[in-house]
DSSP file (Angstrom, degrees, kcal/mol; ACC not computed):
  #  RESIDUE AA STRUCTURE BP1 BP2  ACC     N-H-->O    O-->H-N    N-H-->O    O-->H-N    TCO  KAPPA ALPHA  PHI   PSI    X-CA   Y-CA   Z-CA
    1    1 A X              0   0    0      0, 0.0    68,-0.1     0, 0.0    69,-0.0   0.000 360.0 360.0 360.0 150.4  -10.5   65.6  239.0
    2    2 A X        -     0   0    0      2,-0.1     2,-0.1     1,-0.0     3,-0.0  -0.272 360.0-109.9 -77.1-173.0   -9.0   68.6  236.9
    3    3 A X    >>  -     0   0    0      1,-0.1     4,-0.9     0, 0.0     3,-0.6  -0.237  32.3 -97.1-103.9-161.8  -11.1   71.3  235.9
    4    4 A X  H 3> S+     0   0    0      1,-0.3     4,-1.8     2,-0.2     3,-0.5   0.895 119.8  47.7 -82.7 -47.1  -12.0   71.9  232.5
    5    5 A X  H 34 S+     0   0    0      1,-0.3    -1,-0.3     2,-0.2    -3,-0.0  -0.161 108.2  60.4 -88.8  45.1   -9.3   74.6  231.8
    6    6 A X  H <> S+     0   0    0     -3,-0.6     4,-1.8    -2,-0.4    -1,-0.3   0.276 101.4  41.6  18.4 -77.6   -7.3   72.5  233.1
    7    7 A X  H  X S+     0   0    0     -4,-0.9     4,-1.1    -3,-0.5    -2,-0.2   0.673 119.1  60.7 -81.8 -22.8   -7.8   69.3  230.5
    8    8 A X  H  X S+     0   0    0     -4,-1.8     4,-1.0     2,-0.2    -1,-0.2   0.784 105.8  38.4 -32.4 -52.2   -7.7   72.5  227.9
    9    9 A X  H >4 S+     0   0    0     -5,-0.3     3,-1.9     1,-0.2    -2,-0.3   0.999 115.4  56.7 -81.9 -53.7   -4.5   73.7  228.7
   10   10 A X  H 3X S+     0   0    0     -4,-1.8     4,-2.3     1,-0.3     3,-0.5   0.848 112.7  38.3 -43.2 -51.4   -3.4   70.0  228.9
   11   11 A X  H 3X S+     0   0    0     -4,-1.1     4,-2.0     1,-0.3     2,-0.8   0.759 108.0  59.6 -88.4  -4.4   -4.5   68.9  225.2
   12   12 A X  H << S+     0   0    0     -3,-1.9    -1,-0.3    -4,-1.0    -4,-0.0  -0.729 111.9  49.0-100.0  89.0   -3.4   72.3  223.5
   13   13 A X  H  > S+     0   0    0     -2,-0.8     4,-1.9    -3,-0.5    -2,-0.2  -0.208 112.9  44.4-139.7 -55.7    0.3   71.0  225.1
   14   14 A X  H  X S+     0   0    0     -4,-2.3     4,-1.0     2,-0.3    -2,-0.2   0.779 113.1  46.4 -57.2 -44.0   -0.1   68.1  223.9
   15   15 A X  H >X S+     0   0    0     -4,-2.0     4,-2.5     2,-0.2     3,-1.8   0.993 118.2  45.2 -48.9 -86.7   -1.3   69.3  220.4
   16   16 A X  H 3> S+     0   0    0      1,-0.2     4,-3.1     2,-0.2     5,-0.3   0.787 112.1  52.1 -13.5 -60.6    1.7   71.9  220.4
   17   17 A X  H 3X S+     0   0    0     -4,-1.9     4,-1.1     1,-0.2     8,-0.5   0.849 116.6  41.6 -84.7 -29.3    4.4   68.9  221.8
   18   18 A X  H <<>S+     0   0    0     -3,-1.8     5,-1.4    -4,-1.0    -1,-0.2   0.760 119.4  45.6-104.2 -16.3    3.1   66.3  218.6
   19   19 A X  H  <5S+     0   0    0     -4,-2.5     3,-0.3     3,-0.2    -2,-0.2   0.908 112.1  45.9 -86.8 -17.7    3.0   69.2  216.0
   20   20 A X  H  <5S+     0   0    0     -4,-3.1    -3,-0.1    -5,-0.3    -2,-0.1   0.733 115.0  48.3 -84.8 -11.7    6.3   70.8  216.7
   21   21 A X  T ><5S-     0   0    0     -4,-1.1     3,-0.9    -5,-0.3    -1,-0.2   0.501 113.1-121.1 -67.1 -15.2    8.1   67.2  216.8
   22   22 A X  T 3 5S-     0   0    0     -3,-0.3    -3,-0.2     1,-0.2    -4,-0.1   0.908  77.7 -44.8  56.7  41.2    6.2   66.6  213.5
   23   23 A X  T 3 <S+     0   0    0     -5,-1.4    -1,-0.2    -6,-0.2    -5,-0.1   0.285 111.1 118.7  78.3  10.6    4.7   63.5  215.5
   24   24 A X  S <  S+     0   0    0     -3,-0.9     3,-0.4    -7,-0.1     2,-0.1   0.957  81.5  34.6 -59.4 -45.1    7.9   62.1  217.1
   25   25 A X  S    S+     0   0    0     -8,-0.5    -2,-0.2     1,-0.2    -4,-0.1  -0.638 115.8  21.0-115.3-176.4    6.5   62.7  220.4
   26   26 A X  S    S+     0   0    0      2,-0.2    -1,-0.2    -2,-0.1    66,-0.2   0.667  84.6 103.4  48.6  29.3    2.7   62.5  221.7
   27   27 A X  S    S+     0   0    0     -3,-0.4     7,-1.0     1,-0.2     2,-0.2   0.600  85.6  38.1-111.9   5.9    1.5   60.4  219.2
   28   28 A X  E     +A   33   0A   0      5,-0.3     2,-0.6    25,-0.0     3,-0.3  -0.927  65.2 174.6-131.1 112.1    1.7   57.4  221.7
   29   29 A X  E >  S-A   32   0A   0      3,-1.4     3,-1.3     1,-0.2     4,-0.0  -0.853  73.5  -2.1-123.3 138.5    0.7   57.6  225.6
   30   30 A X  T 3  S-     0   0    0     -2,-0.6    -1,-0.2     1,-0.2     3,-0.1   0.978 127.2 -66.2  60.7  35.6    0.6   54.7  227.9
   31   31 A X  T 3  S+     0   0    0     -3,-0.3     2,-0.2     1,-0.2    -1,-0.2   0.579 113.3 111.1   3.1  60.4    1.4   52.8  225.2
   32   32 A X  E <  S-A   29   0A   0     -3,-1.3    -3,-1.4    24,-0.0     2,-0.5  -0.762  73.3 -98.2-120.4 145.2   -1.6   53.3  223.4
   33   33 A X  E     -AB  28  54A   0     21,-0.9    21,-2.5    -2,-0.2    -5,-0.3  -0.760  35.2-134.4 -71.2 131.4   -1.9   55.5  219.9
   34   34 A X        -     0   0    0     -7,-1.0    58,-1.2    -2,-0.5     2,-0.3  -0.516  20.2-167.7 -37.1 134.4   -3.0   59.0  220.1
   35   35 A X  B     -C   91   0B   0     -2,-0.3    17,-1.3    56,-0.2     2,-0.7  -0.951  25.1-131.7-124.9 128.2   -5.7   60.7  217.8
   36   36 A X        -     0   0    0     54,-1.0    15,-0.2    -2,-0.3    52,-0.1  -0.522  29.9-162.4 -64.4  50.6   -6.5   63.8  217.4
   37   37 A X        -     0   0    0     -2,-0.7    13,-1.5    12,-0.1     2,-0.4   0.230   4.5-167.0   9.8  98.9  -10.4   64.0  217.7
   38   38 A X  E     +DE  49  88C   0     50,-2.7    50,-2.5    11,-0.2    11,-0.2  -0.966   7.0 177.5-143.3 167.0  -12.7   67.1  216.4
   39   39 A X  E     -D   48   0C   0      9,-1.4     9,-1.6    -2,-0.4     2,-0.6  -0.276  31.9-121.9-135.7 161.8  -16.2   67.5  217.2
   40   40 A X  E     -D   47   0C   0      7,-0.3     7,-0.3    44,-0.2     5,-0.2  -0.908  40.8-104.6-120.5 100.4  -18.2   70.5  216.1
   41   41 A X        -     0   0    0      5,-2.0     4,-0.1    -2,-0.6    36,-0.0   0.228  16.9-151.3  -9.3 128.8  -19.6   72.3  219.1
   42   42 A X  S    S+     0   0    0      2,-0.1    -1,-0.1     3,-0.1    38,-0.0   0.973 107.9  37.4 -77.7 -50.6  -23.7   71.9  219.9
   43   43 A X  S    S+     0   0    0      1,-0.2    -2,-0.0     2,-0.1    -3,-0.0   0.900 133.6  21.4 -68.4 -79.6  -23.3   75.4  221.5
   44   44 A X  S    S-     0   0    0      1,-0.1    -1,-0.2     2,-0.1    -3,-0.1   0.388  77.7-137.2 -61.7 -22.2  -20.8   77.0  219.0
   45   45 A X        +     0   0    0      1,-0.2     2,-0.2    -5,-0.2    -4,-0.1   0.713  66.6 130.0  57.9  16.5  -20.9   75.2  215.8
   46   46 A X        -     0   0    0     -6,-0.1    -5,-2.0     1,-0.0     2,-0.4  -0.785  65.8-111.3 -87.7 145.8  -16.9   75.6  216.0
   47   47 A X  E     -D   40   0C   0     -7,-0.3     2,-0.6    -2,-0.2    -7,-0.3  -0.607  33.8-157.5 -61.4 133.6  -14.9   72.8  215.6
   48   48 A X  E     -D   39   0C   0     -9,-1.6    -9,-1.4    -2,-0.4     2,-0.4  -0.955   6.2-147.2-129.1 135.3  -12.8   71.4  218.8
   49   49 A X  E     +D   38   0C   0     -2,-0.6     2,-0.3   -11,-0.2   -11,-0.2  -0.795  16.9 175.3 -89.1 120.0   -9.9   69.4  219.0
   50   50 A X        -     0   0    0    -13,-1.5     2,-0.3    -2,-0.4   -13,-0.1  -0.995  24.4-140.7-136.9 138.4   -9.2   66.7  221.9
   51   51 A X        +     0   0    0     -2,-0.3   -15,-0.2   -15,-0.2     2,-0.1  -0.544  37.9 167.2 -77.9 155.6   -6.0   64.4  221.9
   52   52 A X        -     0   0    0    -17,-1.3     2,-0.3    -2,-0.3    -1,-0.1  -0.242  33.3-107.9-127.0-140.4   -7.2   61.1  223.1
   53   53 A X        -     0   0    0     10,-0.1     2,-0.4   -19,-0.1    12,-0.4  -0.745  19.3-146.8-121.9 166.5   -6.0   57.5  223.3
   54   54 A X  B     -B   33   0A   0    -21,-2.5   -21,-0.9    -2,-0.3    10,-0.2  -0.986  13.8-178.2-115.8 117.7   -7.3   54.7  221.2
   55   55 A X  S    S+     0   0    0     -2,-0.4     2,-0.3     8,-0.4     9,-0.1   0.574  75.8  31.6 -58.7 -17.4   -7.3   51.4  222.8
   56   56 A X        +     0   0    0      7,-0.3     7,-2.6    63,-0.1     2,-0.3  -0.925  59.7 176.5-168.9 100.3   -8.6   49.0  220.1
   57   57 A X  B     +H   62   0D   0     -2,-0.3     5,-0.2     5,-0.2     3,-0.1  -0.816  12.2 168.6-104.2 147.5   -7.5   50.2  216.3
   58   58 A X        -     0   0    0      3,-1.3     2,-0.5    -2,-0.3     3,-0.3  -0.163  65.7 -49.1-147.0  50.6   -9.1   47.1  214.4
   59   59 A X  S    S-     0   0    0      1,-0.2    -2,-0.0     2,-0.1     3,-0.0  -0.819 117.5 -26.4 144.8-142.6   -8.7   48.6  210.6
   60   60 A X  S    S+     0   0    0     -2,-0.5    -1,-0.2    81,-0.1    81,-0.1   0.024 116.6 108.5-104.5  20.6   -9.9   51.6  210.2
   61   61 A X        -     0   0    0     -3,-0.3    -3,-1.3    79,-0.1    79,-0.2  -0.249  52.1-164.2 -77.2 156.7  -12.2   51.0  213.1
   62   62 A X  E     -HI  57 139D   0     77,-0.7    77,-2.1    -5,-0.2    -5,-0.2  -0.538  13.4-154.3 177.5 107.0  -11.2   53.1  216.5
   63   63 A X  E     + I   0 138D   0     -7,-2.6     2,-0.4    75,-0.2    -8,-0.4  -0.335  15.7 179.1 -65.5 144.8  -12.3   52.7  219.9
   64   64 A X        -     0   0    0     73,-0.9     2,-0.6   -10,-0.2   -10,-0.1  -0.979  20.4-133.1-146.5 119.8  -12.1   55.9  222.0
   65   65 A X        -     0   0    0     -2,-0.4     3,-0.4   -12,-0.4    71,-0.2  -0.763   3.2-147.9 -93.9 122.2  -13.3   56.0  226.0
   66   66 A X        +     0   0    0     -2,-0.6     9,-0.5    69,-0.6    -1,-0.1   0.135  58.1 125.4 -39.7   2.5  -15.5   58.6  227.5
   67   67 A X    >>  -     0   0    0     68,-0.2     4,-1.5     1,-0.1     3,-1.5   0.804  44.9-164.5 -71.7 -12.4  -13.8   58.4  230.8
   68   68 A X  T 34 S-     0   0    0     -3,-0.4     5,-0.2     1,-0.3    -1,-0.1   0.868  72.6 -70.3  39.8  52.3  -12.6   61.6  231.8
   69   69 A X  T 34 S-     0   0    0      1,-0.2    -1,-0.3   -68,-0.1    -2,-0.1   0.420  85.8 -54.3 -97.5 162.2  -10.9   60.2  233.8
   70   70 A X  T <4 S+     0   0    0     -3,-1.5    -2,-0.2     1,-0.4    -1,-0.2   0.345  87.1 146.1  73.1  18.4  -13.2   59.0  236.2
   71   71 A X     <  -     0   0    0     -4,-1.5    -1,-0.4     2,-0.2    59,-0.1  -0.494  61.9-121.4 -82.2 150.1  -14.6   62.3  236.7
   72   72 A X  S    S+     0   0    0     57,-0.1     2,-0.4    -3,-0.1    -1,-0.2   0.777  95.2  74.6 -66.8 -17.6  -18.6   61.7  237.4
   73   73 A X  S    S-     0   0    0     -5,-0.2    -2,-0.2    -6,-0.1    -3,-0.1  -0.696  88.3-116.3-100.6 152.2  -19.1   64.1  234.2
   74   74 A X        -     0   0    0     -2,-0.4     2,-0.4    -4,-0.1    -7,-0.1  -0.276  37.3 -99.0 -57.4 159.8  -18.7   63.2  230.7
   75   75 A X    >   -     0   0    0     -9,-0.5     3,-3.1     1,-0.1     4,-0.4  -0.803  37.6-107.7 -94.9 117.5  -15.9   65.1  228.7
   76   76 A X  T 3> S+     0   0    0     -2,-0.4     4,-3.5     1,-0.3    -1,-0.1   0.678 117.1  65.9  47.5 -82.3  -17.4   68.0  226.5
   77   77 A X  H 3> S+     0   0    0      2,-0.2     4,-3.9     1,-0.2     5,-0.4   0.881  89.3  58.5   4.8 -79.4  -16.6   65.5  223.5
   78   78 A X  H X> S+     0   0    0     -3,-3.1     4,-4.9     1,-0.3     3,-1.4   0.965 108.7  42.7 -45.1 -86.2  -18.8   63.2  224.4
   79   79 A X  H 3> S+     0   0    0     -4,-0.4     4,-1.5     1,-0.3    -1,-0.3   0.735 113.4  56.2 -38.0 -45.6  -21.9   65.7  224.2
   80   80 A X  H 3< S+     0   0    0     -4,-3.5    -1,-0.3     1,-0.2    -2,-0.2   0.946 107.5  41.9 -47.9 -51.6  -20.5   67.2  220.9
   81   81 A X  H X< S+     0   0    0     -4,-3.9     3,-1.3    -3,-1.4    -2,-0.2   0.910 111.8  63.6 -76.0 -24.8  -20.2   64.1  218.8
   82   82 A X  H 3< S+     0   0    0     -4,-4.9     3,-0.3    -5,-0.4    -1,-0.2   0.982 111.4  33.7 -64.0 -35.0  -23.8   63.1  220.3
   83   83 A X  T 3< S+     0   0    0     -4,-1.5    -1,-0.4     1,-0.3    -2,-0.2   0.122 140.6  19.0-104.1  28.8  -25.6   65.8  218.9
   84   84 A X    <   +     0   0    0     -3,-1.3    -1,-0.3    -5,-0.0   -44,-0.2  -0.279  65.1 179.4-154.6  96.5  -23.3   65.9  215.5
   85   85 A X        +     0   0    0     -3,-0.3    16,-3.5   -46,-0.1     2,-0.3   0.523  53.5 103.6 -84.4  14.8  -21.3   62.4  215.0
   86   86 A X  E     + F   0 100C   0     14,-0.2     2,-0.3   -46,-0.0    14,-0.2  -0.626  55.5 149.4 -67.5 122.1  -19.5   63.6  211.7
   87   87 A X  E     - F   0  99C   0     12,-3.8    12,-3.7    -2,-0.3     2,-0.3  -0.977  44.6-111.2-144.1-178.1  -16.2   64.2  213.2
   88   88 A X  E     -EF  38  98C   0    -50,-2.5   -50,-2.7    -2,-0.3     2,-0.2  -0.677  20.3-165.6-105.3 160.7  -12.5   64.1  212.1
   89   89 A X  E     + F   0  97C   0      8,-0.6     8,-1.4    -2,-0.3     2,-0.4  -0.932   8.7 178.2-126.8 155.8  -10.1   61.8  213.1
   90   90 A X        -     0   0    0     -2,-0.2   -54,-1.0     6,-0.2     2,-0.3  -0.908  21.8-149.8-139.6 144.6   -6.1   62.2  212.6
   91   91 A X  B     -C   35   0B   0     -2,-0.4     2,-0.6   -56,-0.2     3,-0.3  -0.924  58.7 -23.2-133.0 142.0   -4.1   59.4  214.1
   92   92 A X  S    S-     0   0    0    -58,-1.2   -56,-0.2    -2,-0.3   -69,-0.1  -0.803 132.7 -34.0  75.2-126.1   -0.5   59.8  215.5
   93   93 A X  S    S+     0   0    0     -2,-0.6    -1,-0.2   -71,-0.1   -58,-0.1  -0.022 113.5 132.0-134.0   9.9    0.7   62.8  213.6
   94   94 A X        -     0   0    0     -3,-0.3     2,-0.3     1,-0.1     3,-0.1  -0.291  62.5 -71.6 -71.8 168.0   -1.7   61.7  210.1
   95   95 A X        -     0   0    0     -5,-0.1    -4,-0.2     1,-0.1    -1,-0.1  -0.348  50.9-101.1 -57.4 118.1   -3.8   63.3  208.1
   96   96 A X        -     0   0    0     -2,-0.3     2,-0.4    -6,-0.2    -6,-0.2  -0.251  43.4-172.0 -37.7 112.4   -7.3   64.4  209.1
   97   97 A X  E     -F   89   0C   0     -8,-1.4    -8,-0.6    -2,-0.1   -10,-0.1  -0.833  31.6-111.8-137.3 138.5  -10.1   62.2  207.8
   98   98 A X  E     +F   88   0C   0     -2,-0.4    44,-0.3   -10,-0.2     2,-0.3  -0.326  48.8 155.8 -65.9 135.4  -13.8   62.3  207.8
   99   99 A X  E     -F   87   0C   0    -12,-3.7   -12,-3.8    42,-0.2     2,-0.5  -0.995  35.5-134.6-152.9 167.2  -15.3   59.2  210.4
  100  100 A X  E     -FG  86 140C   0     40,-2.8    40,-2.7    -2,-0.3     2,-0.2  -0.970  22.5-143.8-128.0 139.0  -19.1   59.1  212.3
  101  101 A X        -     0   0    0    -16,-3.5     2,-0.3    -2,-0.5    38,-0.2  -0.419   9.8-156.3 -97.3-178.1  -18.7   58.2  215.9
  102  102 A X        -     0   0    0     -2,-0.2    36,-2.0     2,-0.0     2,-1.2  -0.682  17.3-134.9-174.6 111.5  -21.4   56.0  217.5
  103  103 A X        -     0   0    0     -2,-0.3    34,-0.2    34,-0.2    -2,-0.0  -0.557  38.7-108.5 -75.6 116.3  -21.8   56.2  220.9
  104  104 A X        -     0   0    0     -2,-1.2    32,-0.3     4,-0.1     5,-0.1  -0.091  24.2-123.8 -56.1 123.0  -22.1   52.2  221.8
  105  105 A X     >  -     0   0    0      3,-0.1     4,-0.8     1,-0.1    31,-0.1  -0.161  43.8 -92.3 -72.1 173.7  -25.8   51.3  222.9
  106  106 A X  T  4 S+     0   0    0      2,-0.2     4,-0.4     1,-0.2     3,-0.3   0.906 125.1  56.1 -70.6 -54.5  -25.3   49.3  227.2
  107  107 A X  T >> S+     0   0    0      1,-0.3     4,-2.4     2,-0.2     3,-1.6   0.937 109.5  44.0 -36.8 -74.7  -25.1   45.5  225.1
  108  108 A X  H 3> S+     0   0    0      1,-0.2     4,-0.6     2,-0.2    -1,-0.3   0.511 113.0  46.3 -81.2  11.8  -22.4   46.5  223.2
  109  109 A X  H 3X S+     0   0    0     -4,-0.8     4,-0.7    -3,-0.3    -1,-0.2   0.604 109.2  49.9 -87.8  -6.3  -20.4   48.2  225.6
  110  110 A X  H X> S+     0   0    0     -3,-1.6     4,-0.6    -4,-0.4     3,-0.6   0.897 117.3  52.5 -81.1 -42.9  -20.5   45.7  228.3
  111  111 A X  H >< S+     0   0    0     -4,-2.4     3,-0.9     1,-0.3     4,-0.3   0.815 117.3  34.2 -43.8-105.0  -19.5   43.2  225.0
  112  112 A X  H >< S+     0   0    0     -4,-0.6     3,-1.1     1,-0.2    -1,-0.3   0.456 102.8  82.5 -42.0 -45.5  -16.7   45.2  223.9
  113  113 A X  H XX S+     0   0    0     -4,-0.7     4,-3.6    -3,-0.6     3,-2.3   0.774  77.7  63.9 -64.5 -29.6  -15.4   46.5  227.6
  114  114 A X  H <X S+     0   0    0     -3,-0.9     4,-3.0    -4,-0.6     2,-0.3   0.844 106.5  47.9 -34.6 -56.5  -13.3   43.7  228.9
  115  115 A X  H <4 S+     0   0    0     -3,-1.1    -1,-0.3    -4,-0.3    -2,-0.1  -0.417 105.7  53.9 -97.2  65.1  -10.8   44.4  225.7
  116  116 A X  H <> S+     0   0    0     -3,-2.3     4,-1.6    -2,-0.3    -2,-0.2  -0.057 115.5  42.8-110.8 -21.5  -10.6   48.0  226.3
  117  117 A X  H  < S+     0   0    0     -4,-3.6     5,-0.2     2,-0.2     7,-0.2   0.925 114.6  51.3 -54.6 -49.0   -9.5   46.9  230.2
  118  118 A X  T  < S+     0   0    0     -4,-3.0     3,-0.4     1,-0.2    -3,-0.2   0.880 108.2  48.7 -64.2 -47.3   -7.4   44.4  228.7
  119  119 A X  T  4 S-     0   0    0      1,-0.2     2,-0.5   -64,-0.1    -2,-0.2   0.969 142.7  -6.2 -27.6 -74.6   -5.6   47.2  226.1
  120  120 A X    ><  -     0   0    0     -4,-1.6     3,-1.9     1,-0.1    -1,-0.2  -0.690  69.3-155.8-144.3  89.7   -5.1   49.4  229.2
  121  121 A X  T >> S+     0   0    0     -2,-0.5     3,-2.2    -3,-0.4     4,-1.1   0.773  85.5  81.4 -59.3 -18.3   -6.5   48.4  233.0
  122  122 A X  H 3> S+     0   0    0      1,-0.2     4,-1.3    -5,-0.2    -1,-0.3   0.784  77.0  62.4 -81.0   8.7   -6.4   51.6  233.9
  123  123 A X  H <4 S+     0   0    0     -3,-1.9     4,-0.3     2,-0.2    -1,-0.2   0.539  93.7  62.7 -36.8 -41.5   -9.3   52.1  232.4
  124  124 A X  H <> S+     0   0    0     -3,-2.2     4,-0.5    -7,-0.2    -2,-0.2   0.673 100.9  53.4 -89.4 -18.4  -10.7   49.8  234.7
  125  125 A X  H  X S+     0   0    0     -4,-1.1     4,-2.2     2,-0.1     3,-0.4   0.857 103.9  60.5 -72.1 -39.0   -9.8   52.2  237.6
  126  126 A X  H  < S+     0   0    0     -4,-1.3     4,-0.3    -5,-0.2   -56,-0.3   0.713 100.7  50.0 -21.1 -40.8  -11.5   54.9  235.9
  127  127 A X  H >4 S+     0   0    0     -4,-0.3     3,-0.8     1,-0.1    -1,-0.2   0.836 102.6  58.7 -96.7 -25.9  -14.4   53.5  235.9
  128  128 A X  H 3< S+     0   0    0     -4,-0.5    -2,-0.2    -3,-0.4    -1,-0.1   0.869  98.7  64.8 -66.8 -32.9  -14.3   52.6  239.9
  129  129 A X  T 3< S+     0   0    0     -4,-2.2     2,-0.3     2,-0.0    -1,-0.2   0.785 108.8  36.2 -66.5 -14.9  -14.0   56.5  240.8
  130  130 A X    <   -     0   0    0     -3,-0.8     4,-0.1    -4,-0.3   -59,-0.1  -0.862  66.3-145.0-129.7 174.9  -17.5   57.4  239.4
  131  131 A X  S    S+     0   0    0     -2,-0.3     2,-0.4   -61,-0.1    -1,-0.1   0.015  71.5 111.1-114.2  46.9  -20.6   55.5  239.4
  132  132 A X  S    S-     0   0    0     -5,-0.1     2,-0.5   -62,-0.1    -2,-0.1  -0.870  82.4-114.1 -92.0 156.5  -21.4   57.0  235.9
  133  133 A X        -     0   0    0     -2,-0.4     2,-0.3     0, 0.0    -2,-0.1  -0.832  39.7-128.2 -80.1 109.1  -21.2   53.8  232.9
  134  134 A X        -     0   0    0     -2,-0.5   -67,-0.1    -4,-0.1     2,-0.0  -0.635  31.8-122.3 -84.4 137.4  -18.0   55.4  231.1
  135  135 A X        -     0   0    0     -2,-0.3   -69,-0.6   -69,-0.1     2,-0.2  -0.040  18.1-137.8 -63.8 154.0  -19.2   55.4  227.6
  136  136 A X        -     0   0    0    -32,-0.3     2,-0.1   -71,-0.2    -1,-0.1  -0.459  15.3-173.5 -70.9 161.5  -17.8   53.7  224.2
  137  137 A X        -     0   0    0     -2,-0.2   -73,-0.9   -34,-0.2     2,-0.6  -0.668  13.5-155.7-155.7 134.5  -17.6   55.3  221.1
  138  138 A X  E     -I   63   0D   0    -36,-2.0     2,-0.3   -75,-0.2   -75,-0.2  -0.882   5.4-157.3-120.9 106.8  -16.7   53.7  218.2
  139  139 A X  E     +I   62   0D   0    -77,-2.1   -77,-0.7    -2,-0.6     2,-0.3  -0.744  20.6 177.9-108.1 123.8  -15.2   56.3  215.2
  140  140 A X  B     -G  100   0C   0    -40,-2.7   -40,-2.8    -2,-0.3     2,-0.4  -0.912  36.7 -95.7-114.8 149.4  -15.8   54.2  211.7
  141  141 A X        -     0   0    0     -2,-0.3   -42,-0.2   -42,-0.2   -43,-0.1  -0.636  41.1-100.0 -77.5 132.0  -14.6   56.2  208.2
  142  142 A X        -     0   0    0     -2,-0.4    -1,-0.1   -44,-0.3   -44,-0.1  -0.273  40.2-123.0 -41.2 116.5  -17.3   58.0  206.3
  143  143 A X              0   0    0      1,-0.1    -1,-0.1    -3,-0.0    -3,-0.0  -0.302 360.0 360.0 -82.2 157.4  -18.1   55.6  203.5
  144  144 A X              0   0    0     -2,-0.0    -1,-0.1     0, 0.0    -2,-0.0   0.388 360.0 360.0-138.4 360.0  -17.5   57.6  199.8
């Protein structure tokens, strides 16, 4: 599995490759959309930025997987948006938008995993490297 400054240097490349295209590139991987994700630190209180994929856009609804993947820990992320779920969302190379994540209670993630496999099986290898239950989280827009 990579290390952590590792998947750091990875997503500020990826951030860097979809702003200096102006979103021609990295705004699709695995032919899935890209989001930008940020989280506001439980440590720091800073905001952090993670490119992601989304498997399952339904809306404005947008599934996002915890796998890390397959690493046995959960991504940094994860732990942020649990202890703060206001986050922003941008997707592709759009504008930054207020959404609350909601990490999907066991029921609805078993519901719901079958079409994030179906969206992209490799997902479903991901989840065979750990025996942790890779998480849901499901980013809905901040009602106004």
């Amino acid at each position: 599995m990579p290390s952590d400054f590792q998947l750091k240097i990875c997503n500020a490349v990826h951030r860097s490759i979809i702003r200096l295209s102006d979103g021609t590139f990295g705004t699709t991987f695995k032919g899935m959309p890209t989001i930008a994700l940020t989280t506001i630190g439980r440590k720091s209180s800073r905001p952090h930025t993670v490119i992601l994929t989304a498997p399952i856009i339904e809306g404005n609804t947008i599934v996002v997987v915890a796998s890390r993947g397959g690493d046995p820990r959960d991504p940094a992320w994860l732990h942020n948006l649990r202890a703060n779920p206001a986050v922003e969302v941008s997707v592709g190379h759009g504008s930054p938008r207020p959404m609350t994540a909601r990490v999907l209670p066991p029921s609805e993630r078993n519901e719901l995993w079958p079409d994030v496999v179906a969206a992209h099986a490799g997902y479903a290898d991901y989840q065979e490297k750990t025996t942790r239950t890779i998480p849901l989280v499901v980013l809905t827009p901040v009602s106004r």
